[in-house]
C-alpha positions as CSV (number, residue, x, y, z in Angstrom):
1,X,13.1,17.4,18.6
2,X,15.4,16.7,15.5
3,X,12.6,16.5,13.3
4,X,8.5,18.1,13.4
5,X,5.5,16.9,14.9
6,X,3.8,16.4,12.3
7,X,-0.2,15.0,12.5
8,X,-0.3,12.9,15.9
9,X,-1.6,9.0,14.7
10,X,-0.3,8.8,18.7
11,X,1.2,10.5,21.0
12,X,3.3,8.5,24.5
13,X,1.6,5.4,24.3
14,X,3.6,2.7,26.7
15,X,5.5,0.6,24.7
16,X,3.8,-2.3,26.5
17,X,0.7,-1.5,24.8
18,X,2.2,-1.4,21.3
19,X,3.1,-4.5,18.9
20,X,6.1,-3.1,17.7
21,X,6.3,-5.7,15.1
22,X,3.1,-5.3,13.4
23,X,3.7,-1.7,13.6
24,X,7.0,-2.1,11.5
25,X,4.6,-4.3,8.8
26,X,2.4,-1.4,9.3
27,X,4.7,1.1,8.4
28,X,6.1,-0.9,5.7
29,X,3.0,-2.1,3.9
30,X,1.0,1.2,4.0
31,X,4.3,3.6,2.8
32,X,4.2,5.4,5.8
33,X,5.4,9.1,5.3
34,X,6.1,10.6,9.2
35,X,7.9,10.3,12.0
36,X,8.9,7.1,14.9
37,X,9.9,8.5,18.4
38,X,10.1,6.6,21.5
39,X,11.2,8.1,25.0
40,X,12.9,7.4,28.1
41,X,13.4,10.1,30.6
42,X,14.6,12.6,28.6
43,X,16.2,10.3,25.9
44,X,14.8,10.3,22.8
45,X,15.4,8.4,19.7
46,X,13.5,10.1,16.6
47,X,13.2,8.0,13.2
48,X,12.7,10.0,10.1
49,X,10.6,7.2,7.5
50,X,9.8,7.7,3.9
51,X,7.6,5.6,2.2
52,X,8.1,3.3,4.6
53,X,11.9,3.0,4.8
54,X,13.8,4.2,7.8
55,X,16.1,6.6,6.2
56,X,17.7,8.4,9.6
57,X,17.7,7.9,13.0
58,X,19.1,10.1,15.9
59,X,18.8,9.4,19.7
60,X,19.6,12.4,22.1
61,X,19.4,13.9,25.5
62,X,18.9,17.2,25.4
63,X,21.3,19.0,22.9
64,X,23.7,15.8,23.3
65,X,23.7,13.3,20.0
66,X,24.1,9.8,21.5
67,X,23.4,7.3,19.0
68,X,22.5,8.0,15.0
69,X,21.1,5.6,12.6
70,X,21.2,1.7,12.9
71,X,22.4,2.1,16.8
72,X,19.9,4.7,17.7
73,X,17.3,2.4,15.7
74,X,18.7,-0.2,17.6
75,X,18.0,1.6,21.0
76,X,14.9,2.3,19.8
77,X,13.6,-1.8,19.3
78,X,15.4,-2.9,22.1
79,X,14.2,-0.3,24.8
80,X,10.4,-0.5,22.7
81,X,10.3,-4.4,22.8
82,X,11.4,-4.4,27.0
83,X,8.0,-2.2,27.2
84,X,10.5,0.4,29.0
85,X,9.5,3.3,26.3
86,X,6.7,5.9,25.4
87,X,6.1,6.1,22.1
88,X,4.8,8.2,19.4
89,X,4.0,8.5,15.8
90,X,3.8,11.6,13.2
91,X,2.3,11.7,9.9
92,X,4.2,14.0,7.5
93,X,3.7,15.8,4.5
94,X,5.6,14.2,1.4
95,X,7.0,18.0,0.6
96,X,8.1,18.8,4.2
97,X,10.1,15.2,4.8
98,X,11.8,15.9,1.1
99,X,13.0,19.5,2.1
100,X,14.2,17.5,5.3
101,X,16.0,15.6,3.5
102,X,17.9,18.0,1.3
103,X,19.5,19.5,4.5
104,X,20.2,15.7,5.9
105,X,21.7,14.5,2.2
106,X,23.3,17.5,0.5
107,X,25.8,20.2,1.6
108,X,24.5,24.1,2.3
109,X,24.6,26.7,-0.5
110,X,25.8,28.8,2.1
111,X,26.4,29.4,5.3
112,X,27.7,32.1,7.8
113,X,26.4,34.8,10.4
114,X,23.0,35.9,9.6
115,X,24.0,39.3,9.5
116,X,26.2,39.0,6.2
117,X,23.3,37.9,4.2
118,X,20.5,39.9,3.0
119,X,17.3,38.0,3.9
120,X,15.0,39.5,1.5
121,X,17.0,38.0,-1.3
122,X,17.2,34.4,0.4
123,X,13.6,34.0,0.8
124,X,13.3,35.2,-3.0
125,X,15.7,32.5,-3.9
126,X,13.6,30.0,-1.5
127,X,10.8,30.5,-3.1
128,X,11.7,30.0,-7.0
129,X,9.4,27.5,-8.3
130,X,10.9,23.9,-9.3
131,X,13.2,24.2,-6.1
132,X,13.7,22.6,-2.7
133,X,14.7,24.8,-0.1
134,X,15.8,24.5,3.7
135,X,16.7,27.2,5.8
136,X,18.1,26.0,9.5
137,X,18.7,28.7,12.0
138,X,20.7,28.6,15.2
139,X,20.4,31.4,17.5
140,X,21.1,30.6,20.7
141,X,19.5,28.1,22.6
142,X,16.8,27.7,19.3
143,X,17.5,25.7,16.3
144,X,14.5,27.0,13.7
145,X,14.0,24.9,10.4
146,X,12.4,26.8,7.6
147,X,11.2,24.3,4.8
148,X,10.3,25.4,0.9
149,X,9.3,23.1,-1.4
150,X,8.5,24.4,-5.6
151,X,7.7,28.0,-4.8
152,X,5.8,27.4,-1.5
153,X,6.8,28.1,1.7
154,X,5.5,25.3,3.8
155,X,6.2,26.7,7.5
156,X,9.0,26.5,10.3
157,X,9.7,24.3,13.2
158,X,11.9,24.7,16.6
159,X,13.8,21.8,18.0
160,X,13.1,23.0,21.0
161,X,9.6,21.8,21.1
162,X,9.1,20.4,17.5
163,X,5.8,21.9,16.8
164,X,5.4,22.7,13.2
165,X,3.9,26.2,12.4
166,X,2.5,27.0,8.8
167,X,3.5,30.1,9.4
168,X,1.1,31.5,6.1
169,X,2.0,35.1,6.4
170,X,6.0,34.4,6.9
171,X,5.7,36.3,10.1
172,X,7.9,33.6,11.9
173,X,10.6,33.9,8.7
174,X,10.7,37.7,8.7
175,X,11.2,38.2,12.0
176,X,14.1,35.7,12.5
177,X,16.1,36.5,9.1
178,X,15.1,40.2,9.8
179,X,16.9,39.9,13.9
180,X,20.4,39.6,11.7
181,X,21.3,37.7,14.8
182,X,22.6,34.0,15.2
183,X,23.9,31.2,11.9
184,X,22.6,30.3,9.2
185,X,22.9,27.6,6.8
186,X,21.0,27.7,3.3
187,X,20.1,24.5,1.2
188,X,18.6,24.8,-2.1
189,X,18.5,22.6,-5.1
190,X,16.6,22.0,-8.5
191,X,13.7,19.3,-7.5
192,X,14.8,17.4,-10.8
193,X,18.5,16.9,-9.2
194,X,17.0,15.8,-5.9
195,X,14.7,13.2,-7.5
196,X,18.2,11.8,-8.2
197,X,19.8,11.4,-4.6
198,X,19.6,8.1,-3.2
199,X,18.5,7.8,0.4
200,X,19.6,5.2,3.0
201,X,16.7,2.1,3.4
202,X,17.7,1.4,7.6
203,X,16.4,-1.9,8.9
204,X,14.2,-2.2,12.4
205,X,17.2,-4.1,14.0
206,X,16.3,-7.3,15.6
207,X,12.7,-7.2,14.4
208,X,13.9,-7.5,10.6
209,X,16.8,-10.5,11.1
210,X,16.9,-13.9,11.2
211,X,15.3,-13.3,7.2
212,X,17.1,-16.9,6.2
213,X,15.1,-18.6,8.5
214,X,12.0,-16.9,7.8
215,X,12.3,-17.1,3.9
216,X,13.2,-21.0,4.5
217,X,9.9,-21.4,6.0
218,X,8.1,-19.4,3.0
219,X,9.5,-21.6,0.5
220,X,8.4,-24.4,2.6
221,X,5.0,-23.4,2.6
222,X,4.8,-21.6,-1.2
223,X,6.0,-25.7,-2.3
224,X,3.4,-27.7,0.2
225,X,0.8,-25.6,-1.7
226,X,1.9,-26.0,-5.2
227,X,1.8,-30.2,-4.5
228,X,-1.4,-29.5,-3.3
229,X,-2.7,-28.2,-6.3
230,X,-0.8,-29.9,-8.8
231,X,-1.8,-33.2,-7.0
232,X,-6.1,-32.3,-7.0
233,X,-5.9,-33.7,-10.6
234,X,-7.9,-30.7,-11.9
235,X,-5.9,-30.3,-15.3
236,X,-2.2,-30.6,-13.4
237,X,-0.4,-30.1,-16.3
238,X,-2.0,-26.4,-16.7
239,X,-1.5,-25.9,-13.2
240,X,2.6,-26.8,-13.4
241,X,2.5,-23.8,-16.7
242,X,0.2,-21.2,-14.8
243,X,2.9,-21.6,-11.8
244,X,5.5,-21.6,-14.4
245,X,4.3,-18.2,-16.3
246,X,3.5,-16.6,-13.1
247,X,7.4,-17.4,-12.1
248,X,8.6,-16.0,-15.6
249,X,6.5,-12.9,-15.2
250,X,7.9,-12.2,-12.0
251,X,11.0,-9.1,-11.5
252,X,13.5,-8.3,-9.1
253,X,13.9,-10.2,-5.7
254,X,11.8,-13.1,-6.9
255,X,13.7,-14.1,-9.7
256,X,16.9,-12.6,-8.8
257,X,16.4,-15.2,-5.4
258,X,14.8,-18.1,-6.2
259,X,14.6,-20.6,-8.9
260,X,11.9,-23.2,-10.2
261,X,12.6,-27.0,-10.6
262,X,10.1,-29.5,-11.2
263,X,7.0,-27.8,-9.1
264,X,9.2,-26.4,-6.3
265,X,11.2,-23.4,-5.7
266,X,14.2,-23.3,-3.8
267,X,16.8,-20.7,-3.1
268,X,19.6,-19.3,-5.5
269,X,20.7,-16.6,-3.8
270,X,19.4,-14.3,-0.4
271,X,19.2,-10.4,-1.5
272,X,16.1,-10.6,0.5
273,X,17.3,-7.8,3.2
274,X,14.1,-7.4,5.5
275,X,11.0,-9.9,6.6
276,X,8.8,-7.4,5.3
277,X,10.3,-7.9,1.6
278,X,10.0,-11.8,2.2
279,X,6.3,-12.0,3.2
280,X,5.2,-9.1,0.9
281,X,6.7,-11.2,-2.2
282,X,5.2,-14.6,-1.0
283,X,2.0,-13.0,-0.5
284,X,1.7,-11.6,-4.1
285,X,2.9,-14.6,-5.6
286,X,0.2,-16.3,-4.3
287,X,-2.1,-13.5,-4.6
288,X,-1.4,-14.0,-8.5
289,X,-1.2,-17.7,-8.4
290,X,-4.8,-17.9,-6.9
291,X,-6.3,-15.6,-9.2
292,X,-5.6,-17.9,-12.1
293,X,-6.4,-20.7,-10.7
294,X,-9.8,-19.9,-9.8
295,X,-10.4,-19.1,-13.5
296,X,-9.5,-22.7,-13.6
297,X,-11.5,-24.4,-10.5
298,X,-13.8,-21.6,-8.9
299,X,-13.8,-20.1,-5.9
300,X,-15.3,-22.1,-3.9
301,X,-12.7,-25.3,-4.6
302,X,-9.8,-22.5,-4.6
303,X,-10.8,-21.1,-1.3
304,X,-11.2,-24.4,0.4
305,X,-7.5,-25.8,-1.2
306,X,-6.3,-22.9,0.1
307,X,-7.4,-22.8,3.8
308,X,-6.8,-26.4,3.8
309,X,-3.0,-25.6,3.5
310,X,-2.9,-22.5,5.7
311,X,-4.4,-24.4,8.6
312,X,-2.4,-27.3,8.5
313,X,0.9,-25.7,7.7
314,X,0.0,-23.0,10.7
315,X,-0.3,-26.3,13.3
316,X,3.0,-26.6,13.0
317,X,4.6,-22.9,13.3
318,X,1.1,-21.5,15.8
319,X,3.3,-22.1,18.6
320,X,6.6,-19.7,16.9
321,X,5.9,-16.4,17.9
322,X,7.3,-14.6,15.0
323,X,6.5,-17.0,12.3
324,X,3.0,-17.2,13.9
325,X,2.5,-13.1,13.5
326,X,4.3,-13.1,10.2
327,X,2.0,-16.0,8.6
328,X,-1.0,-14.0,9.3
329,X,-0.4,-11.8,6.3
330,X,-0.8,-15.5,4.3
331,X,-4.0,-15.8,6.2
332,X,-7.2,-17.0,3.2
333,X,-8.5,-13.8,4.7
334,X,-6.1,-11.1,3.7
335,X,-4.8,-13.8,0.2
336,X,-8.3,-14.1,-1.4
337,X,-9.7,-11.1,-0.2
């Protein structure tokens, strides 16, 4: 295993069983911290995520790298979405993923036969406060991964079997830095200057294309509802400025891809990248929009505008599959909740 079990959510569950696309909104929308693995045989494809972003990917038979990040992702959807795979997902610890990553992103301190270094001083040196520190291993057929993060040693794993040990009395550590037997590389670096590395964002593969389409559809729907309101003849000229100062208000992807002409909204430019981004900026917009306007109408008459929209505009997409799954984070349920 190329990365720990951490806390089982689940462990080989048939892919059949899963929605692997509301598992990806899942992921996305709660900042899931943890591990994605799904198996075939004795082919496994491991997903390290960090606050909900992909950020590596490895797929593997035995010792034997295959694929590595958007191909072994890739793998992953494709064999996952043919309900061919077992899957399972690991919560993590934010501090063990980050010293994780500092062996992924960064380049060891040192490395060399164990036996040249003197182990007492390395785990001194591990556990200096404001550091990150990774220890990784390899002696023979094992491949141990000791992790540090500010002064605390957090515990060890084995690819072998992934199991994470916590490893409180450094029993584990001693003994394998004491055997002066197999390689070892040593990463270590200031917490302040990893704050500052920048980390990969992977996409799910298939699930997470054909964003054009989707955010056409969005727009559609974000300017059916506007009409709809301007045109109840509550007060539409305050209607047209809340829509307005909500729009002005807005930062990043919403201004930066859309622009605002006479009631409606229509595209300036696509750095939209997944469908997550698209329907988690739609659905605050209108989160916001609708909070206003109720100020303005009530709930009741905001509610029922609102539904009113939904359920005719979802007529006409019920029968899209992914539109159909994607719209149900628009639903009147989870929007004026």
């Amino acid at each position: 295993m190329k990365f720990p079990k951490g806390k089982p959510i689940y462990e080989d569950t048939p892919s059949g069983l899963i929605n692997l696309k509301e598992l990806v909104a899942w992921i996305r929308m709660e900042k899931f911290d943890g591990v994605l693995e799904g198996k075939i045989s004795d082919i496994r494809t491991q997903i390290l995520i960090t606050e909900g972003e992909p950020r590596k990917a490895f797929t593997y038979k035995d010792s034997e790298l295959l694929l590595q990040d958007d191909e072994a992702i890739d793998s992953f959807v494709t064999d996952a979405m043919m309900r061919v795979s077992y899957i399972s997902l690991y919560n993590l610890e934010e501090r063990i993923i980050k010293s994780i990553l500092l062996k992924l992103f960064s380049n060891p301190v040192l490395n060399g036969d164990l036996k040249i270094f003197d182990p007492s001083g390395i785990i001194d040196k591990c556990l200096e406060k404001s550091n990150i520190s990774h220890l990784n291993l390899i002696l023979d057929v094992n491949n141990f991964h000791f992790l540090f993060y500010n002064g605390k040693y957090l515990g060890y794993y084995n690819e072998k079997d992934g199991e994470f040990i916590e490893d409180e009395e450094k029993i584990g550590l001693i003994q394998n830095l004491n055997s002066k037997m197999g390689y070892l590389y040593f990463y270590n670096m200031p917490i302040k200057d990893f704050e500052k590395l920048k980390f990969p964002s992977l996409k799910f593969g298939e699930i997470e294309k054909n964003v054009d389409f989707l955010i056409e559809t969005l727009i559609e729907f974000l300017n059916q509802l506007i009409t709809t309101y301007v045109n109840i003849g509550i007060y539409p000229d305050r209607v047209r400025k809340i829509v307005e100062k909500i729009f002005s208000s807005q930062n990043g992807l919403m201004k930066d891809s859309f622009i605002l002409v006479e009631d409606q909204f229509m595209i300036r430019q696509n750095v939209i990248s997944s469908w997550y981004e698209a329907v988690n900026l739609f659905s605050d917009f209108i989160k916001n929009l609708n909070g206003e306007l109720v100020k303005l109408w009530g709930k009741k008459l905001l509610n029922e505008k609102y539904t009113e929209v939904y359920k005719n505009y979802y007529e006409k997409i019920k029968n899209h599959p992914e539109l159909s799954n994607l719209f149900s984070y628009l639903s009147p349920e989870n929007i004026n909740s």
